[in-house]
Backbone as a printed PyTorch tensor [residue, N CA C, xyz], in Angstrom:
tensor([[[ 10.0000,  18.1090, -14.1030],
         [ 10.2580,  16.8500, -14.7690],
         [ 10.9580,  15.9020, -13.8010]],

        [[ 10.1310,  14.2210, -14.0130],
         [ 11.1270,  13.4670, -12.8030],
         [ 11.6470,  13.0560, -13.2540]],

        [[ 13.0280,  12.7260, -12.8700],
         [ 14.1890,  12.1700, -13.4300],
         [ 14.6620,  10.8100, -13.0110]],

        [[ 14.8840,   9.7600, -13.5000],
         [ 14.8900,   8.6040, -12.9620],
         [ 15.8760,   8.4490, -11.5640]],

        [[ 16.9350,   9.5030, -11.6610],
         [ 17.6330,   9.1920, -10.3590],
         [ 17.1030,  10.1150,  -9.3950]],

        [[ 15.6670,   9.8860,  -9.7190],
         [ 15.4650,  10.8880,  -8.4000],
         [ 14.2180,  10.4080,  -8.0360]],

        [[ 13.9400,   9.1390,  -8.2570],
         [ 12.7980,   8.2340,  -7.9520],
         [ 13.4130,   7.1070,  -7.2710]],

        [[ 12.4920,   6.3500,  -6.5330],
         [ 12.9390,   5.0640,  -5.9800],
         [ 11.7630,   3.9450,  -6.3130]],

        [[ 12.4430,   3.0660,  -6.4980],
         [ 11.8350,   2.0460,  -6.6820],
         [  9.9220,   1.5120,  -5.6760]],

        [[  8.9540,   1.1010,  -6.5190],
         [  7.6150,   1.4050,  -5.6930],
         [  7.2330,   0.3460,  -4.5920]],

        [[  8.2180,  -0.6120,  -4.7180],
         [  8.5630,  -2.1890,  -3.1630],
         [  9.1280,  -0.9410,  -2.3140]],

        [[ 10.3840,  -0.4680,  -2.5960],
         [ 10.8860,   0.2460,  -1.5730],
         [ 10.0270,   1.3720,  -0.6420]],

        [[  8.7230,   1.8370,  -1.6030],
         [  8.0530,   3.1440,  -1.0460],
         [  6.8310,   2.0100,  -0.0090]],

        [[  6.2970,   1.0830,  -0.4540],
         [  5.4380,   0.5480,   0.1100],
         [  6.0520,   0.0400,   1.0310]],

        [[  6.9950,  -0.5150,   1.3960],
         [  8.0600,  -0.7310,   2.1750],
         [  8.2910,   0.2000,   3.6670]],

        [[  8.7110,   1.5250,   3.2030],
         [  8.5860,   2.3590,   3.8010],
         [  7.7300,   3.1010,   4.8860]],

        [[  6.4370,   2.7190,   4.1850],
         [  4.9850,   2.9130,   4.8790],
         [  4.2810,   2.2560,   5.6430]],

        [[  4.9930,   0.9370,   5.3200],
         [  4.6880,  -0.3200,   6.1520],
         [  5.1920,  -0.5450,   7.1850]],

        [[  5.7610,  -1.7580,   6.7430],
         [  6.8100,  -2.3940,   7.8770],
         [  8.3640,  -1.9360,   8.3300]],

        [[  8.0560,  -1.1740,   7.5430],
         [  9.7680,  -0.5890,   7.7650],
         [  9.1770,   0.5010,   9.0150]],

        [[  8.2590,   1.1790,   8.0790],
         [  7.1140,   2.2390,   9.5100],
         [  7.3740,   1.9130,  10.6060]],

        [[  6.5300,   0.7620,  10.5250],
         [  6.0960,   0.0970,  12.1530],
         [  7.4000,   0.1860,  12.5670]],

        [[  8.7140,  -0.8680,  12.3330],
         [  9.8900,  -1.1450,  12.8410],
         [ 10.1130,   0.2500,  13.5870]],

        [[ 10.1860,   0.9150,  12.8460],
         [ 10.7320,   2.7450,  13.2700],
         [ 10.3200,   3.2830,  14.4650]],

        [[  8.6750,   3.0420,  14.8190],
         [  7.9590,   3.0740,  15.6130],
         [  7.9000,   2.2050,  17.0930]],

        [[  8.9950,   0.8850,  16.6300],
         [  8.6570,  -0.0320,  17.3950],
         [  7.3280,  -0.5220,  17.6740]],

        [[  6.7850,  -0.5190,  16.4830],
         [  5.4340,  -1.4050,  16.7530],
         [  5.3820,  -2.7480,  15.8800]],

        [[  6.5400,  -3.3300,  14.9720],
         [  6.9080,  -4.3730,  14.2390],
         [  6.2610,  -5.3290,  14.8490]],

        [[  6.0450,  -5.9370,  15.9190],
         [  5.5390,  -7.0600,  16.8680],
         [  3.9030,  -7.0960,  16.3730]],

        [[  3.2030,  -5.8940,  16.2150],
         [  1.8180,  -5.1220,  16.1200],
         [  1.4380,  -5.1520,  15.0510]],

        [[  2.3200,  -4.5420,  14.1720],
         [  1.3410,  -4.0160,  12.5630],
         [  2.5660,  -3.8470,  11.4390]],

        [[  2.3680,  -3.5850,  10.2890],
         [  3.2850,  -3.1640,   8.7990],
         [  3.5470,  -3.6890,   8.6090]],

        [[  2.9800,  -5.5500,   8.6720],
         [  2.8310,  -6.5110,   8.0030],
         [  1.2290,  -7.1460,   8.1430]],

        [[  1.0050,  -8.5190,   7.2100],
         [ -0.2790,  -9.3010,   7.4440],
         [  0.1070, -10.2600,   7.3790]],

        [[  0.0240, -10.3450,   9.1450],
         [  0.4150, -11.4750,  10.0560],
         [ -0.6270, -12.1910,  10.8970]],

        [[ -0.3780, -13.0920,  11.0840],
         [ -1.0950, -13.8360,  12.2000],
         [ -0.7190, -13.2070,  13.8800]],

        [[ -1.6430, -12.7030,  14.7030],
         [ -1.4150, -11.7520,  15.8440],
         [ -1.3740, -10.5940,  15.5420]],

        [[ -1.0430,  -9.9740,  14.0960],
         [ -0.5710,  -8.4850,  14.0650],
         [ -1.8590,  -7.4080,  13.4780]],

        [[ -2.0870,  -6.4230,  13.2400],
         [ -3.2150,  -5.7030,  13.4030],
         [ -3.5750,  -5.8480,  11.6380]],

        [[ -5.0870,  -6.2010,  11.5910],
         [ -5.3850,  -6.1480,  10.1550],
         [ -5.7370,  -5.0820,   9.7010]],

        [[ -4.5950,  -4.5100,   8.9890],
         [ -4.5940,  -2.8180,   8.9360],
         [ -4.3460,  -2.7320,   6.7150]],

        [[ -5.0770,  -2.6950,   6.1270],
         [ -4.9300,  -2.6160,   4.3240],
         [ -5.7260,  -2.0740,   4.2610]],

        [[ -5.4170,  -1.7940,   2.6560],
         [ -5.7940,  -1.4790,   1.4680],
         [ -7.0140,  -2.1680,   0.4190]],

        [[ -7.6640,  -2.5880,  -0.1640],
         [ -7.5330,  -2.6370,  -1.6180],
         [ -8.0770,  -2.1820,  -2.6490]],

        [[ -7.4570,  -1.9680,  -4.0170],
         [ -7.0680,  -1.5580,  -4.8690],
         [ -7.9890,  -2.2360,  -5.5330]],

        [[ -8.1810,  -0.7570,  -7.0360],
         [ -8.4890,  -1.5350,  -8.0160],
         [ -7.9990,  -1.9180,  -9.5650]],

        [[ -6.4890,  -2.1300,  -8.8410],
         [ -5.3990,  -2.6050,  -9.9350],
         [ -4.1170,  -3.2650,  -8.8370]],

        [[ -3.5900,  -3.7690,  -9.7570],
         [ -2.3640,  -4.2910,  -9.2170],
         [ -1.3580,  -3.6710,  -9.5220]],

        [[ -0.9310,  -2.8830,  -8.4620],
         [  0.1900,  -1.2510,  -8.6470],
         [  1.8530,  -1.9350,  -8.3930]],

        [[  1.9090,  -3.3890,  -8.2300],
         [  3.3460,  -3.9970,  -8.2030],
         [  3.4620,  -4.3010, -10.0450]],

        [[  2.2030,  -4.7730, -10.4860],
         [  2.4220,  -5.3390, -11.6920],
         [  2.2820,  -3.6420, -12.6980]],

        [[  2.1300,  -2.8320, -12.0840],
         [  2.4980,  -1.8450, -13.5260],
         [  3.9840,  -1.4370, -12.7420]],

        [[  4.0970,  -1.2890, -11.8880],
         [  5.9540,  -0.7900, -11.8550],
         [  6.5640,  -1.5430, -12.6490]],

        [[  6.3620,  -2.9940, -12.1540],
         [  7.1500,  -4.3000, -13.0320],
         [  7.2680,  -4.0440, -14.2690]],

        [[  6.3210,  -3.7890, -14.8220],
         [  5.9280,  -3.4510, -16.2300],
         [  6.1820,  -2.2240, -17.0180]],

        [[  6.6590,  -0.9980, -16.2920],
         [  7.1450,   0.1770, -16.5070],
         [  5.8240,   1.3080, -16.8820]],

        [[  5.0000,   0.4470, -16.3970],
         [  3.9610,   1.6680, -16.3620],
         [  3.7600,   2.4640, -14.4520]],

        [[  4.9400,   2.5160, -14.0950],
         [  4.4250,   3.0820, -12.8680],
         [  3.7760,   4.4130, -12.6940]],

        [[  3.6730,   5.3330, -13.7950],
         [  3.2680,   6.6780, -13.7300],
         [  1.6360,   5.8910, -13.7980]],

        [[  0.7160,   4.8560, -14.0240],
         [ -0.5630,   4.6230, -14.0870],
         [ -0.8340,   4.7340, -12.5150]],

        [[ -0.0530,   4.8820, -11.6260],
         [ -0.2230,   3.9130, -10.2870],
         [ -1.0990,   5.2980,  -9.8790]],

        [[ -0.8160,   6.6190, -10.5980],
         [ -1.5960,   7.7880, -10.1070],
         [ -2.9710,   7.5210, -10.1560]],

        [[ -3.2140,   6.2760, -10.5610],
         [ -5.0320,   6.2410, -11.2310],
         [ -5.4280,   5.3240, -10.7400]],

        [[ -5.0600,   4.8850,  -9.3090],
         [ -5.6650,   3.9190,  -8.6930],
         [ -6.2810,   4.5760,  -7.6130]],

        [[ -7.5300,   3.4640,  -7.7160],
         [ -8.4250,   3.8260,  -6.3600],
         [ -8.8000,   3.0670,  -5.8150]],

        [[ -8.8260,   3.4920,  -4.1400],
         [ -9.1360,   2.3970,  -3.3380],
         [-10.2190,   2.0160,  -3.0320]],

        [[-10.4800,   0.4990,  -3.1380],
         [-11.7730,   0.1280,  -3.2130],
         [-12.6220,  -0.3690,  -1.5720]],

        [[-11.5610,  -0.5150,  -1.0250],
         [-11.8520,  -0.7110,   0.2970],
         [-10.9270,  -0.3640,   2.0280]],

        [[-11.2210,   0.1830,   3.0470],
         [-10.1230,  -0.1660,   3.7410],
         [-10.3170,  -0.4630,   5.1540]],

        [[ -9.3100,  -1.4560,   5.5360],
         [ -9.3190,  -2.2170,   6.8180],
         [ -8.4660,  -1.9440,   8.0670]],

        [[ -9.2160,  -1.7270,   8.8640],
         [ -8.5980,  -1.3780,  10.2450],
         [ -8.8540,  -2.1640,  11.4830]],

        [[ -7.6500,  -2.7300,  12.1820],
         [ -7.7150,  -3.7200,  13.1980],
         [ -8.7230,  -4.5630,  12.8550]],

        [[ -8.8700,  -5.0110,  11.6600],
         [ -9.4770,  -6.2340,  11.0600],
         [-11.4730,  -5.9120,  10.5750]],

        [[-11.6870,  -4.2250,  10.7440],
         [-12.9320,  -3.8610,  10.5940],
         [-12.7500,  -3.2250,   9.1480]],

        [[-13.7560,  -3.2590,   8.5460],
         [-13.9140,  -2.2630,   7.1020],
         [-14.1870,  -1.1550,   7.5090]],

        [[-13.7340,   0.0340,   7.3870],
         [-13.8700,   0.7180,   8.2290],
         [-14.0240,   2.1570,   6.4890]],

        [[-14.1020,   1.4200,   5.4860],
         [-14.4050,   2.7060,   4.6630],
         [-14.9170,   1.3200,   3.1080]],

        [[-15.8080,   1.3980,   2.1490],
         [-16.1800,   0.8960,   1.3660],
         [-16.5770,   1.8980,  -0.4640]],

        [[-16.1390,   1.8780,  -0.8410],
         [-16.3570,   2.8360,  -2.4170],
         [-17.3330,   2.7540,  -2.6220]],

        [[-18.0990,   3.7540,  -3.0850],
         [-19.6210,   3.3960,  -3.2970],
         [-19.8140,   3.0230,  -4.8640]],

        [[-20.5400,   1.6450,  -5.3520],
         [-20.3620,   0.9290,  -6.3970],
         [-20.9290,   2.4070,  -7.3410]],

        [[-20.1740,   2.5640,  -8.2610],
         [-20.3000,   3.2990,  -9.7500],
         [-21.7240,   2.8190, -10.3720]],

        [[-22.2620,   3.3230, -11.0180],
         [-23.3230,   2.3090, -11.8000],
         [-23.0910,   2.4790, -13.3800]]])
């Protein structure tokens, strides 16, 4: 069972993976943001996983899937459309 003090907030985890990453790495200048100069490196989703934390549905965020993903500015993976 999770217990609320034993979770962190889901800005802070994306946070983490990101730009806080890069910083760690010393690659902040490079990537773990979407910047102008910096590497086009995402995600996307097919929900908005800030607006269910907000909302207190963060246990939905288990049921997201990614619909696309981008590397140094290439698609480099695409979902294959459902019918």
């Amino acid at each position: 069972m999770l217990l609320s003090r034993q979770s962190i907030p889901l800005r802070d985890v994306i946070d983490a993976y990101t730009v806080n990453g890069a910083q760690m790495l010393y690659l902040g200048d490079l990537a773990g943001s979407l910047e102008v100069g910096k590497s086009a490196d995402f995600i996307v989703l097919d929900r908005d996983i800030l607006a269910l934390a907000d909302t207190g549905h963060a246990a939905d965020v288990a049921d997201t899937k990614v619909l696309a993903t981008w590397f140094r500015g290439d698609k480099v993976y695409s979902r294959p459309v459902q019918p």
